[in-house]
N, C-alpha and C positions, 0 to 999 in steps of 0.2 A: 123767333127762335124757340121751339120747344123745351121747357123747360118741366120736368116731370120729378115728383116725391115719391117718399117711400116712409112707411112705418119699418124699424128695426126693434122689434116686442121683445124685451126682455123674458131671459130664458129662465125655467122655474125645474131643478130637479124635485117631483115631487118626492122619489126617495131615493139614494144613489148607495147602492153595495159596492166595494172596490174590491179587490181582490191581490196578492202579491204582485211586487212590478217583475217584470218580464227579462229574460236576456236582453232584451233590445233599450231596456228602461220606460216602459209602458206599463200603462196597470189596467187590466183589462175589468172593465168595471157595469154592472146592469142599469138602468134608472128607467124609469117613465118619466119625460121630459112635457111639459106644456109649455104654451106660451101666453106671455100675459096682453093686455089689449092696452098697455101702457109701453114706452120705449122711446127711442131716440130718432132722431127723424135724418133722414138725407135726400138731398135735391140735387138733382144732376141736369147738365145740358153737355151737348157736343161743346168741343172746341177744339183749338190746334192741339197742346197737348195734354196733360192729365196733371192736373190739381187738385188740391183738398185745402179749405180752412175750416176751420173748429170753432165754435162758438157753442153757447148754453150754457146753463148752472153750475156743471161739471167739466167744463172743457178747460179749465188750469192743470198745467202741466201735459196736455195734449197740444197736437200739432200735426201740421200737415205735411211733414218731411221725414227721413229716414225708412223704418219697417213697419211703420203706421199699418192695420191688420186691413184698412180701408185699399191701403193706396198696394200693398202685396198683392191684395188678390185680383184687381181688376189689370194692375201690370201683367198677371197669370195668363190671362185671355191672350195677349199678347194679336190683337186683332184691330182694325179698324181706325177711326179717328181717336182723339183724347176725350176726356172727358174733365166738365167743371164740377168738382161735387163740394157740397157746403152738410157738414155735419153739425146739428143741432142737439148737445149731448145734453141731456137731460138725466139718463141715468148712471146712478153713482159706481167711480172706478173701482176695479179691483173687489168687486159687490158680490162675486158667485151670479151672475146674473148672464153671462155669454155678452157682457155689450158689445165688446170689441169683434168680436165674431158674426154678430148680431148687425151690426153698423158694414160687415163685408159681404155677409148676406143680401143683405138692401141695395149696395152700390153692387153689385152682379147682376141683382136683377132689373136695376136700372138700365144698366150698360147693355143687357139684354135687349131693352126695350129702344134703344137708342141706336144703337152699333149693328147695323146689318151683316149677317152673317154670321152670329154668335150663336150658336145651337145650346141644347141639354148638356151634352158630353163634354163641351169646351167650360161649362158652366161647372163641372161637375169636378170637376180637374183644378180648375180657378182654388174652388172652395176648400178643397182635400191641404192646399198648400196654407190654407188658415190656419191649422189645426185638429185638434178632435172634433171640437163643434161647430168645425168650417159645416161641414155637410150639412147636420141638423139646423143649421140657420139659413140655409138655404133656400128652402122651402119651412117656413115655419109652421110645423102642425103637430099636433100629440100625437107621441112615437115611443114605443121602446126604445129605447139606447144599450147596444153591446158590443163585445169586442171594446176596441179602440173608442167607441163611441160612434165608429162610422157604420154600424151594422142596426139599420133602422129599421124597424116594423110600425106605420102608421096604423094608429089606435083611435079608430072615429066612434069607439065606443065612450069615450071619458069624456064624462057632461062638462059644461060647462061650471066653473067651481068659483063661490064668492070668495074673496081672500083680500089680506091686506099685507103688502111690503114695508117692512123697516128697516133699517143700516141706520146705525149709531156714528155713522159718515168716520167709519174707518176703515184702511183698507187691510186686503186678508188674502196675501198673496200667497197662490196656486200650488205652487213649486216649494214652498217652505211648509204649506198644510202637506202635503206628500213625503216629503222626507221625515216632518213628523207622524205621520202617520205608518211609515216603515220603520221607525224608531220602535212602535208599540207593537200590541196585538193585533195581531193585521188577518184578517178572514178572508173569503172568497166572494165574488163575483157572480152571486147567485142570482138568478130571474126567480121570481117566485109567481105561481102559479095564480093568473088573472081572478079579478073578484066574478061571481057568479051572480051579482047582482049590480049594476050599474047605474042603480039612483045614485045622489049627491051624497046623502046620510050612509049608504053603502061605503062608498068607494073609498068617503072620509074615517070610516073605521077601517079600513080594510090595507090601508094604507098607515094607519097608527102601528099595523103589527109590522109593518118598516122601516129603516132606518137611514140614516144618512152620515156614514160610516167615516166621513172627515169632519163632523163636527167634534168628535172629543180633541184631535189634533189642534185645530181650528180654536176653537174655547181655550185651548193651554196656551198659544202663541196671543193669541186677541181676545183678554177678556173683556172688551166692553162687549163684545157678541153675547155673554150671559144673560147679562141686564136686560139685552134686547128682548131674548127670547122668555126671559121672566114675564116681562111686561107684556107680551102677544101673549101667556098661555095665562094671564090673568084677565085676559078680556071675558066677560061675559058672553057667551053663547058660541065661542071657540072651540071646536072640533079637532082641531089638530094645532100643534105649533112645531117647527124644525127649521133648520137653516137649510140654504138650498147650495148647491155645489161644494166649493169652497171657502165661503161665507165673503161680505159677514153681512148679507143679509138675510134674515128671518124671516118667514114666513108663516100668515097663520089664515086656516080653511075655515069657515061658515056656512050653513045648511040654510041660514036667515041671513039675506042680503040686508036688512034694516039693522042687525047686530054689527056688522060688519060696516058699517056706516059708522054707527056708533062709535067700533071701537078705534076704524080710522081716526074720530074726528077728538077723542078721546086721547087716544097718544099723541096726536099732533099737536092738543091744548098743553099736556104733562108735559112734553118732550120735544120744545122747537127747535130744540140743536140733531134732533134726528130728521132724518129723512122718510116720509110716511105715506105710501099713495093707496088708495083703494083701488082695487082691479078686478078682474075677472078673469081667471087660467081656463084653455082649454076653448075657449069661444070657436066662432068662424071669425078668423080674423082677413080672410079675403078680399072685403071690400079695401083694408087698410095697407094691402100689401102693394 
């Protein structure tokens, strides 16, 4: 019986403008989105009908019943035989990272490869029922992100970038950064106009003059998020530090993959109760898909 994997790459807003929410209760928001070459893993086979168990580092308080973002969307297809999928959760919940999104991404295009007769359009429709970042995880590649976040423009311009992941392993939930954030001073939804030069030391300045417009919300509800990002913009040889979505994890760019090595290995000695990986945003991540 064939039994077939998938990489689900943790999702990285390299900068995200939000803008007022909408009549509808949307906030239509811009970001340049990558993905990292690290994430959660799912293995699927046919079977009678459709299951999900959870297991990994991070699969406490997950499971594989109810509106699981895994078992939503491949129900969507509403096609074919069942599927067995085993999710291997590795990264941390409630992170700003897209896992859950990310982990339905994966099982669609498993199910894809599995379930005859499942095309683009049945795939594409699945996804949209995830959420905003159903689509963008679908195909994981560096995109603009607008509108809703379902209005992508593939950006095969943005190098690959060394970086490294923190989360002070607590969570920083989506829906309450939002409300705080309509609480405050709340801006617009700007695209700003692409860098003109496309090396790594480029792109990583050119992206400092951006921002990530839910982490002041973010920092007032969850302040271990500060400490975190203290700690990334004190690394040596750190070109950028920010949180990514709606936290809480932190992220910080490198032009020297040997710095970022470093500073990996460095927080991880200071700081075992956090969670610390070295990666790379932006890669080919194809072969892992």
């Amino acid at each position: 019986m064939t039994t077939l994997t998938a990489l689900a790459p943790a999702k990285v807003n390299l900068f995200l403008h939000v803008g007022p929410v909408d009549a509808e209760g949307y906030h239509p928001l811009a970001s340049l989105v990558a993905f990292a070459d690290v994430g959660d893993r799912l293995t699927a086979r046919v079977a009678a009908g459709l299951s999900l168990t959870v297991g990994g580092p991070f699969s406490t308080g997950l499971d594989g019943e109810g509106d699981n973002l895994v078992l939503r969307a491949v129900r969507a297809l509403k096609a074919g035989p069942g599927l067995a999928l085993k999710l291997d959760k590795t990264l941390p919940i409630a992170a700003g990272l897209g896992g859950g999104s990310s982990d339905a991404g994966a099982a669609l295009r498993l199910a894809a490869r599995l379930i005859d007769g499942v095309g683009e359009a049945d795939l594409r429709a699945a996804a949209l029922t995830v959420g905003a970042d159903g689509p963008m995880c679908l195909n994981p590649m560096s995109a603009w992100a607008e509108g809703r976040g379902e209005r992508l423009t593939p950006e095969p311009r943005l190098p690959p970038l060394h970086a490294i992941l923190v989360n002070p392993r607590v969570p920083s939930s989506t829906g309450a950064v939002y409300r705080a954030y309509d609480a405050g001073p709340v801006v617009r939804a700007d695209r700003p106009e692409p860098p003109t030069d496309w090396s790594p030391r480029a792109v990583i300045d050119w992206l400092g003059r951006q921002r990530n417009d839910l982490e002041r919300p973010a920092l007032e509800l969850q302040p271990a998020i500060g400490p975190a990002m203290q700690a990334v913009a004190r690394s040596s040889g750190v070109g950028l530090t920010r949180m990514s979505g709606s936290g809480a994890t932190v992220f910080g760019l490198f032009v020297d993959p040997a710095a970022a090595d470093d500073a990996a290995s460095r927080l991880s000695a200071d700081h075992g109760d956090w969670w610390v990986v070295r990666t790379v945003l932006g890669g080919d991540l194809t072969a892992e898909l």
